[in-house]
C-alpha beads as a LAMMPS data file, in Angstrom:
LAMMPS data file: protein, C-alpha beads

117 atoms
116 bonds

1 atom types
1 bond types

-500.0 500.0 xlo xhi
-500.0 500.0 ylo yhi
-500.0 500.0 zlo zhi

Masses

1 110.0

Atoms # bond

1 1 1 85.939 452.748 -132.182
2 1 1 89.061 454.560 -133.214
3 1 1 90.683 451.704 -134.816
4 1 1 86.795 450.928 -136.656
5 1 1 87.697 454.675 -138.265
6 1 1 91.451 453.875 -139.296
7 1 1 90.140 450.544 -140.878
8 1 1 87.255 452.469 -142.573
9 1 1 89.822 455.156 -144.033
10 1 1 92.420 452.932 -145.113
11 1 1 89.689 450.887 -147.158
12 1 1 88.953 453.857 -148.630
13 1 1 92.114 454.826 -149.524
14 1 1 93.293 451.930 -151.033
15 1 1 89.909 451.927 -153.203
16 1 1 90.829 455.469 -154.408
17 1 1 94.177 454.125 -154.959
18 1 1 93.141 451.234 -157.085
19 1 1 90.390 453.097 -159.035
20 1 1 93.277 455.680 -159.665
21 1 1 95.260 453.235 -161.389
22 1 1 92.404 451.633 -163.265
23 1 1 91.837 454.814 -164.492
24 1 1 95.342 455.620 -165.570
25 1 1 95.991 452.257 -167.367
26 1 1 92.453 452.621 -169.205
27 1 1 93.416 456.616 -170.366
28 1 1 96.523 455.035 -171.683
29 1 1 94.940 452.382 -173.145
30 1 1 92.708 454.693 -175.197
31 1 1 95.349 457.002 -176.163
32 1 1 96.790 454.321 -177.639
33 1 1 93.874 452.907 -179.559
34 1 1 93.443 456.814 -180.582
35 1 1 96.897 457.056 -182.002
36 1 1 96.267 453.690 -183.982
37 1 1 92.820 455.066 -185.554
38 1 1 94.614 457.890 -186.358
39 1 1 97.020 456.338 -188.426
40 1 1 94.066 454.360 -189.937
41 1 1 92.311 457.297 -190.697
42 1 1 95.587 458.858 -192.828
43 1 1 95.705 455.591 -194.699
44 1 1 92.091 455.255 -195.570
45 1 1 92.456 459.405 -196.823
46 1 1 95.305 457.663 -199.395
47 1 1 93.253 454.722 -200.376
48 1 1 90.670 457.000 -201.110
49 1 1 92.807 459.468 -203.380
50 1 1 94.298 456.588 -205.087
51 1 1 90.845 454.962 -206.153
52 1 1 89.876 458.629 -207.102
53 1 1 92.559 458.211 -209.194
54 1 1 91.988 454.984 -210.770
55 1 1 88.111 455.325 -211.527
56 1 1 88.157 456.734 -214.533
57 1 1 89.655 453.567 -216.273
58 1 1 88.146 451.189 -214.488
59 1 1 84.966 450.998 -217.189
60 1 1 87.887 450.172 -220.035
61 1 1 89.250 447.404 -217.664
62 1 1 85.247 445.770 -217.212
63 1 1 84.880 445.959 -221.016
64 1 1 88.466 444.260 -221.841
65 1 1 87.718 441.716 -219.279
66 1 1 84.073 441.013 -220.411
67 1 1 85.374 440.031 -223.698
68 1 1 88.339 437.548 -222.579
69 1 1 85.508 436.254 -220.620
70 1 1 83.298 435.967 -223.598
71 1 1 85.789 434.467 -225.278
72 1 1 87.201 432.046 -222.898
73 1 1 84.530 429.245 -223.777
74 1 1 85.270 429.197 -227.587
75 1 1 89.565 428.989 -226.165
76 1 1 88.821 426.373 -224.001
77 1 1 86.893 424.473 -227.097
78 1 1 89.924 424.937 -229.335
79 1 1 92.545 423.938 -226.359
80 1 1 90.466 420.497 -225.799
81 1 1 90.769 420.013 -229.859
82 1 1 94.197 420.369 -229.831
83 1 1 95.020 417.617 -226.640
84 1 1 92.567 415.418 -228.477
85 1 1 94.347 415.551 -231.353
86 1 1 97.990 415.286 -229.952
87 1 1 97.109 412.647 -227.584
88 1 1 97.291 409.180 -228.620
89 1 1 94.016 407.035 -227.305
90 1 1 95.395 403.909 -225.988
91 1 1 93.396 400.670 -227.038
92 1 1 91.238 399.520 -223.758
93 1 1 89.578 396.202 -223.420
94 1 1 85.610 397.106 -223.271
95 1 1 85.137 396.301 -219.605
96 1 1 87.893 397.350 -217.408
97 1 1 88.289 395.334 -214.478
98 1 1 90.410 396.758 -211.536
99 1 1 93.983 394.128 -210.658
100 1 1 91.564 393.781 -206.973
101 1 1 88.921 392.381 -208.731
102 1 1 85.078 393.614 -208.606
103 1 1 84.247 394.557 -205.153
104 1 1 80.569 395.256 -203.661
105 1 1 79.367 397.947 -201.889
106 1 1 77.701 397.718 -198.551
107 1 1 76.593 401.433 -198.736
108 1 1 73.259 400.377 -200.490
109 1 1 72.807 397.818 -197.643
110 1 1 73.819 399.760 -194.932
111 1 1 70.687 402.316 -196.000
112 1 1 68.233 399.190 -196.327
113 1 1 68.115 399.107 -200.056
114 1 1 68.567 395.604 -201.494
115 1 1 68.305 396.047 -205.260
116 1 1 66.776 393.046 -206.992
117 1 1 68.669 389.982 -208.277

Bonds

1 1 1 2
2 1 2 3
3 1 3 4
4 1 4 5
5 1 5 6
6 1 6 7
7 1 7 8
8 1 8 9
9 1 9 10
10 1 10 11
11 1 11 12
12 1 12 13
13 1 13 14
14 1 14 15
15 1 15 16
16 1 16 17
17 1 17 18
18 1 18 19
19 1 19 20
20 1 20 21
21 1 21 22
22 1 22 23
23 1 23 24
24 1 24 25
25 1 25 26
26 1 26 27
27 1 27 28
28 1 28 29
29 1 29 30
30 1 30 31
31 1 31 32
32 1 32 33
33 1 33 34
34 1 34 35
35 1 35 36
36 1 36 37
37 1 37 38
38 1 38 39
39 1 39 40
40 1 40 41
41 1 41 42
42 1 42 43
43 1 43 44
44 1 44 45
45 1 45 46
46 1 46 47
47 1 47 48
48 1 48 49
49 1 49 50
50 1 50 51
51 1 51 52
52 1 52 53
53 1 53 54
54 1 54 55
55 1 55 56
56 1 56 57
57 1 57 58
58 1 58 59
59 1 59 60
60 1 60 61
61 1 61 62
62 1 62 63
63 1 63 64
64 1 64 65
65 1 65 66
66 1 66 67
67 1 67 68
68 1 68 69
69 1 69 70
70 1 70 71
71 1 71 72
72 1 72 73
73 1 73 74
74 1 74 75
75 1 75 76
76 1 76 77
77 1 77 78
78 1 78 79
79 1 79 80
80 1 80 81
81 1 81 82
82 1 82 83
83 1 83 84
84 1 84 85
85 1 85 86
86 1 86 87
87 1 87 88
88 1 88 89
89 1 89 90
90 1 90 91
91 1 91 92
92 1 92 93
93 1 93 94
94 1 94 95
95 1 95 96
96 1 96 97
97 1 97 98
98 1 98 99
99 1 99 100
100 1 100 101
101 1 101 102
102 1 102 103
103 1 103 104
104 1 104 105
105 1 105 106
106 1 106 107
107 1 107 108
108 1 108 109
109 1 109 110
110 1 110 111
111 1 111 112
112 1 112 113
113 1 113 114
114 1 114 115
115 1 115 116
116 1 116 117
């Protein structure tokens, strides 16, 4: 019986012992994760000051860049005028045919279309 009681308080022990620990690594753990949000906390403050800062001009900077956008279609027109013109078109016979020859493509088959001819 007596050694029934030893077992019984050494189990104990050793589960007090091991929750203990748990607990210790866990509470350091969290300290750490609270130092970290912290820091995170102090950074997001700055953020926040700086775009405090910087709101103001931000409806100048959405006007300038709604006209470049406007205009980039009529820049791109005069940029493709100005290749075609500086780029000699090299005389092509009317059918290219690859140096492999024409080759057919089973893809049509392979789907059960067969067109006709």
């Amino acid at each position: 019986m007596t050694l029934l009681v030893v077992l019984s308080v050494l189990a104990v022990v050793a589960l007090i012992a091991g929750l203990a620990f748990y607990l210790a690594w866990v509470g350091t753990l969290l300290t750490r994760v609270a130092t970290t949000l912290e820091e995170c906390s102090e950074a997001v403050r700055r953020i926040d000051a700086d775009a405090a800062r910087i709101g103001p001009g931000l409806d100048h900077v959405n006007r300038s860049a709604g006209t470049v956008a406007g205009a980039l279609p009529l820049l791109y027109g005069f940029a493709e005028e100005i290749v075609r013109g500086a780029t000699p078109v090299p005389q092509r016979p009317a059918v290219a045919v690859p140096a492999s020859g024409r080759r057919r493509s089973r893809l049509t088959e392979a789907v059960g279309y067969r067109p006709a001819g």
